[in-house]
C-alpha positions in Angstrom: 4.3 -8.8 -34.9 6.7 -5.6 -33.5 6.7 -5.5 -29.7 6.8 -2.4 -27.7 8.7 -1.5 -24.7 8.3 1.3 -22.7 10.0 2.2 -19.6 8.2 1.7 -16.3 7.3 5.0 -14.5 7.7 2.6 -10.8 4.1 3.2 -10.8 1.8 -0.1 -12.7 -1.1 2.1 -11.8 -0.2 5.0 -13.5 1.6 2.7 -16.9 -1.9 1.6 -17.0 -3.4 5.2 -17.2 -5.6 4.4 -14.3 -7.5 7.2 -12.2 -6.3 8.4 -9.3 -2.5 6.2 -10.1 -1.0 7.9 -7.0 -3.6 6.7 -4.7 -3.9 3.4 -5.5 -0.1 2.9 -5.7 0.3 4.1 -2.1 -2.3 2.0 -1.0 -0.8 -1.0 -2.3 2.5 0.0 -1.0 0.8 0.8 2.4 -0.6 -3.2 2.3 2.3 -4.7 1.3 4.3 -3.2 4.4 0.8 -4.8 6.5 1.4 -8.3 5.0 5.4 -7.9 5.4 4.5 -7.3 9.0 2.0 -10.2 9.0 4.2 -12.8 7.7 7.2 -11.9 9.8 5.1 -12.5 13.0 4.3 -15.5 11.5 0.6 -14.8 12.2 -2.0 -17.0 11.0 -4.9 -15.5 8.8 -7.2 -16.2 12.0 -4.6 -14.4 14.2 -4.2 -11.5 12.0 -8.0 -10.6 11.7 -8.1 -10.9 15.5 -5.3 -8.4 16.1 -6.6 -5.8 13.4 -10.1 -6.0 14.5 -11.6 -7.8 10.9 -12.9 -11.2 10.1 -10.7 -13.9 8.1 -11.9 -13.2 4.7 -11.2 -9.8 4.7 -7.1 -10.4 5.7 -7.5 -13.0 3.0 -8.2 -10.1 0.8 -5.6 -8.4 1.8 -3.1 -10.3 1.7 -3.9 -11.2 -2.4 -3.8 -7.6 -3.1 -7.7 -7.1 -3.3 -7.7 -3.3 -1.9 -11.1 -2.6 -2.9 -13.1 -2.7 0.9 -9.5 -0.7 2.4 -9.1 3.0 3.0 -6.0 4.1 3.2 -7.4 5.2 6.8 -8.1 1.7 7.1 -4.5 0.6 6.5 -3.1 2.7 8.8 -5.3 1.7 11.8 -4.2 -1.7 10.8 -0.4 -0.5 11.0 -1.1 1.0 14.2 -2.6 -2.0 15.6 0.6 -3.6 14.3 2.9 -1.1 16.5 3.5 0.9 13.9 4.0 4.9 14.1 2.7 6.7 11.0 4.7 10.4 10.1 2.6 12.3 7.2 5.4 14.9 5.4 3.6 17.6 2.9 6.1 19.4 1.7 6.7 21.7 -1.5 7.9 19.8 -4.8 11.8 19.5 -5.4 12.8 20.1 -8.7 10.8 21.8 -11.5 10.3 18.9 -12.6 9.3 16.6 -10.3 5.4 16.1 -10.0 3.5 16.5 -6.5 2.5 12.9 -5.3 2.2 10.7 -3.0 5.0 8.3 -1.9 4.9 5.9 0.6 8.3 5.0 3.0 9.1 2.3 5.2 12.1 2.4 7.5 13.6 -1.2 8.6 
């Protein structure tokens, strides 16, 4: 059996030709900086939906990637409520050959 590699675009959503790749990546990024925020407070699962205004199962969710029931609205109330400041940049593409998207960065 021959095996294929292919380079990874950085993007699983988009290597698996998923709709809307962009979206669903930022999301994901967007969640993991929630749950990086979580587990450095050291916040129980109880804790957490408390502070972000949602029951237990739903951080539960969360926190296993399951991104389904979240907006990306949703996640950033949830940084907010985590003291987190959220900056928007649109701004026009770089290089000719760089492709409008949507990128999501976290400062220290």
């Amino acid at each position: 059996m021959k095996t294929t590699i292919r380079p990874s675009s950085a993007n699983v959503f988009a290597d698996l030709k998923l709709p809307d790749a962009d979206e669903l990546h930022a999301k994901a990024q967007i969640a993991y900086q929630i749950c990086r925020i979580l587990e450095e407070r050291k916040l129980t699962q109880k804790a957490a939906a408390q502070l972000l205004g949602i029951d237990q199962p739903k951080i539960s969710a969360l926190l296993r990637g399951k991104l389904e029931g979240f907006s990306s609205d949703r996640l950033f109330r949830f940084l907010n409520a985590l003291d987190r400041d959220i900056e928007i940049i649109i701004k026009p593409i770089g290089k000719r050959s760089d492709l409008p998207g949507i990128r999501v960065l976290a400062l220290a």
